[in-house]
C-alpha positions as CSV (number, residue, x, y, z in Angstrom):
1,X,-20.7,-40.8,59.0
2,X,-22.9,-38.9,61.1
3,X,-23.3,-34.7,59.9
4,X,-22.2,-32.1,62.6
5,X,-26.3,-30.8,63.1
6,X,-27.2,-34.6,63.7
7,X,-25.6,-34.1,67.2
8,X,-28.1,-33.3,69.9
9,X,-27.8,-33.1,73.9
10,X,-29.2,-36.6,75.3
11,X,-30.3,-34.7,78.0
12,X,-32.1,-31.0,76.8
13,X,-31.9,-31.8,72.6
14,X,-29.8,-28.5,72.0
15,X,-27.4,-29.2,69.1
16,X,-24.2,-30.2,71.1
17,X,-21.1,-27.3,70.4
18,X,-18.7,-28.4,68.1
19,X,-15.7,-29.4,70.4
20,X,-18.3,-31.6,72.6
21,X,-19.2,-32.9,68.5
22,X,-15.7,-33.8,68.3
23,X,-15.2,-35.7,71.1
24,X,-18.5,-37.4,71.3
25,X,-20.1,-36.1,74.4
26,X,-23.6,-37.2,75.2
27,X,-24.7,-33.5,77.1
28,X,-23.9,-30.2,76.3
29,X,-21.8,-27.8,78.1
30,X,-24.8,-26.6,80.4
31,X,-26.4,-30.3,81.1
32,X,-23.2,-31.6,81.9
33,X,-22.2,-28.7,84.4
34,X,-26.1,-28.6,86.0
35,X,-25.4,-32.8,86.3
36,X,-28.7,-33.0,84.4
37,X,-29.4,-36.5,83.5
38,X,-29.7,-38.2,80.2
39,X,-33.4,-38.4,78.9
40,X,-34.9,-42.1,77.8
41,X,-36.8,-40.6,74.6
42,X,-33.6,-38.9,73.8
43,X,-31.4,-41.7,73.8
44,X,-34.2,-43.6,71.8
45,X,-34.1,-40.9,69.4
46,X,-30.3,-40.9,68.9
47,X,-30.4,-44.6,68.8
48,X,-32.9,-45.0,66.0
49,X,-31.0,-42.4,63.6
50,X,-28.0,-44.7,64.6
51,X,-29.3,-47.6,63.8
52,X,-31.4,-46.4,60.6
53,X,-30.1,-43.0,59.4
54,X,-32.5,-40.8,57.5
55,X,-35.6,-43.1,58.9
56,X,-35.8,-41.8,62.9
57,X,-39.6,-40.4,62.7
58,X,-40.6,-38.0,66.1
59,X,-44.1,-38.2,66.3
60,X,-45.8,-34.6,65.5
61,X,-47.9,-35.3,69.0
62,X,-44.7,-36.1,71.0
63,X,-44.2,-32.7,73.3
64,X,-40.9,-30.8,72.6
65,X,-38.1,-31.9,75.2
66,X,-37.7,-29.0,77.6
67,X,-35.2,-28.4,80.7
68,X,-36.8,-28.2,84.3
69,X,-36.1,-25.6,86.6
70,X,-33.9,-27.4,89.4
């Protein structure tokens, strides 16, 4: 089983609010209301600590995920 700070927006990265934990919401309150889309490295990401828990590496020279102005 996954712990409650694993979950992250697919979309920004934020740590996802605990009722959107519950239910197993890919985007935050604020991507899903803006329609933002969900991001390839972040799904990557989610999909390696899936798939090997404890062994999901980001590279240090990977730049931080940001939102873009729309």
């Amino acid at each position: 089983m996954f712990k409650s700070e694993e979950f992250f927006c697919l979309a920004c990265g934020e740590k996802m609010a605990r009722p959107l934990q519950r239910t197993a919401s890919l985007r935050c309150h604020d991507c899903r209301e803006a329609g933002v889309p969900i991001s390839f490295q972040l799904a990557l990401r989610a999909r390696a600590m899936t798939l090997r828990p404890g062994f999901a590496v980001i590279r240090e020279d990977e730049p931080p995920v940001r939102r873009t102005a729309a």
